[in-house]
N, C-alpha and C positions, 0 to 999 in steps of 0.2 A: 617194335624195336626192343631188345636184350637189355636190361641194366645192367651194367658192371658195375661193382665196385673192388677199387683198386688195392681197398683195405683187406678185404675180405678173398679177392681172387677166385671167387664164384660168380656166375653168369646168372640169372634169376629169368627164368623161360619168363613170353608175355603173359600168360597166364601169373604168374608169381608163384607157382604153386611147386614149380621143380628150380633146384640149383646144379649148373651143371659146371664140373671142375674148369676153371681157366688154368692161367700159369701157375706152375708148380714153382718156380724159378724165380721168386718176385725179388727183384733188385732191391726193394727196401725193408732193409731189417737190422734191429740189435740184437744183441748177445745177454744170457742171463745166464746168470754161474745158477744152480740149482743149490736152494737154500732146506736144512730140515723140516720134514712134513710137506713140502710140492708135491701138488701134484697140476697134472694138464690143466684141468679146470680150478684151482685155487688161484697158481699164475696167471691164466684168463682175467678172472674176476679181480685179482690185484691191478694187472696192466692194462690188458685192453677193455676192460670196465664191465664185462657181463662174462659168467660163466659159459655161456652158448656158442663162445666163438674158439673153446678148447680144439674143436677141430683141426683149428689152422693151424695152431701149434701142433697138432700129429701131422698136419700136412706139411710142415717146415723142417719135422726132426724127424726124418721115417724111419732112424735109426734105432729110435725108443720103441720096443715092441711092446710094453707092458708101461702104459702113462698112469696111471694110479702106483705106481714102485718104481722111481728116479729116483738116483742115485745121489747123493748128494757130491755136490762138486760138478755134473756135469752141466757143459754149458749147450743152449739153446739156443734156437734163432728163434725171435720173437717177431712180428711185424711189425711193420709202424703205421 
């Protein structure tokens, strides 16, 4: 049996060894105005508590093609 987590919105095979994309779409999320110096994995490690989960935030904003160079001002969807 697959773990999900709802947090994260990757599938972890039985083995644990692969994560395979769920929903793109995740209904639960906040907004973060982008502050000097952000970047994907800074706001990670601020909000959702470990740099490693910068990912999700590309998976949330696919509009940022370049997450080490945000803009300041713009806003993001964050998960919860």
């Amino acid at each position: 049996m697959a773990i999900y987590s709802a947090v994260s919105r990757y599938q972890l095979t039985d083995s644990g060894q692969e994560a395979v994309r769920g929903d793109l779409n995740a209904p639960n999320y906040t907004l973060y105005t982008v502050r000097e110096g952000d970047t994907f994995e800074s706001i990670s490690a601020r909000i959702l508590g470990t740099t490693e989960r910068f990912w999700e935030l590309a998976d949330m904003n696919p509009q940022i093609k370049f997450p080490l160079d945000i803009e300041v001002g713009t806003v993001l969807r964050i998960p919860l």
